[in-house]
C-alpha positions in Angstrom: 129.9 101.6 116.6 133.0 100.3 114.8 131.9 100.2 111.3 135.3 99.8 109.4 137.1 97.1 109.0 139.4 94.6 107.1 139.8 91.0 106.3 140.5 88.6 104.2 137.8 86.5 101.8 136.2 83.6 103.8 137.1 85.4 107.3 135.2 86.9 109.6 135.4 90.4 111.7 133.0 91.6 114.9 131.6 94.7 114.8 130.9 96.4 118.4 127.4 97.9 118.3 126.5 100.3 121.3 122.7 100.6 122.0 122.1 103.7 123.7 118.4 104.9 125.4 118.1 108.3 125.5 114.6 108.4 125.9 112.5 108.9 129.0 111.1 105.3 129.8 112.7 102.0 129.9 112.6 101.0 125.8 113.0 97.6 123.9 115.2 98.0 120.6 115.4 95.0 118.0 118.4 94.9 115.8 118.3 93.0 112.8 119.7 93.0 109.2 117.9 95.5 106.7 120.4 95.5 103.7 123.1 92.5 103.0 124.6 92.3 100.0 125.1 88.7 100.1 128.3 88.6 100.8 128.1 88.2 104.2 127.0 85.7 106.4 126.2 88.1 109.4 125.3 87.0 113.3 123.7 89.0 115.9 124.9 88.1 119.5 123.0 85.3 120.5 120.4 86.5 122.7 120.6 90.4 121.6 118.4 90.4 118.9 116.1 92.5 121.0 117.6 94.0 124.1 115.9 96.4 127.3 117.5 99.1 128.2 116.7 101.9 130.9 116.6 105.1 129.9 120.2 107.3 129.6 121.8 103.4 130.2 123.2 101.5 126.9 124.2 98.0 126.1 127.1 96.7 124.0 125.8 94.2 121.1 128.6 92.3 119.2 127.7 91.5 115.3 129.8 88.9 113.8 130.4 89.2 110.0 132.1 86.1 107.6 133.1 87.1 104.4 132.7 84.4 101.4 135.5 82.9 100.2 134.9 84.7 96.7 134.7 88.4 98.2 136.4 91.1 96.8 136.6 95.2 97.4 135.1 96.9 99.6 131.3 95.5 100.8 128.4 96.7 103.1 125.7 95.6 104.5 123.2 97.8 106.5 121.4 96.9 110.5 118.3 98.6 112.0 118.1 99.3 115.4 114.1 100.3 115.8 112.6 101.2 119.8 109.4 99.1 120.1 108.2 102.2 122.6 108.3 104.6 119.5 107.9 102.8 115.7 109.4 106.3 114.4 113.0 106.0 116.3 115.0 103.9 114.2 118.9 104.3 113.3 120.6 102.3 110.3 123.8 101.6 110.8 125.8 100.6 107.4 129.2 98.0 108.2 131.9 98.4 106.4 134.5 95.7 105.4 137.6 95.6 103.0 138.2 92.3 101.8 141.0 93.2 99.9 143.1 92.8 102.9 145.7 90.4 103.3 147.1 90.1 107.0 150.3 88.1 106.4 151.5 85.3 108.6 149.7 84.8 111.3 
């Protein structure tokens, strides 16, 4: 996953989140949001809140992520992926964004 970025207050970035089954069986994963600080507004590809995967196959999940206008510094927010097939297989995957950024014209 890309989990670095920048932008400016009040703009939003996408994060590329790659879903991978390395298990044995085909397995259902549900992404969601575990930790936001609040000042994100963050957005799960419509329709990939909960994706199937065969096993050794992966799918790409996009995560959209608006700053407030009022951000500053560096912020992070945290997603779970959990496998439905095993409760106990779960990965949290922190996002990072700089929002002390300022792109210029553009």
């Amino acid at each position: 996953m890309t989990n670095n970025h920048n932008t400016e207050p009040g703009y939003d970035t996408d994060f590329v989140l790659i879903v991978e089954n390395t298990g044995s069986i085909t397995d259902t994963f549900d992404i969601g949001v575990k930790r936001n600080d609040g000042e994100f507004t963050i957005t799960i590809e419509e329709g990939y809140e909960s994706v199937t995967i065969d096993k050794n196959m992966r799918k790409t999940v996009l995560i959209n992520v608006k700053t407030s206008a009022s951000s500053s510094g560096l912020l992070n927010s945290t997603i779970e992926v959990k496998s439905r097939g095993d409760g106990s297989q779960t990965v949290d995957v922190v996002l990072y964004v700089n929002t002390d950024y300022a792109f210029g014209n553009q």
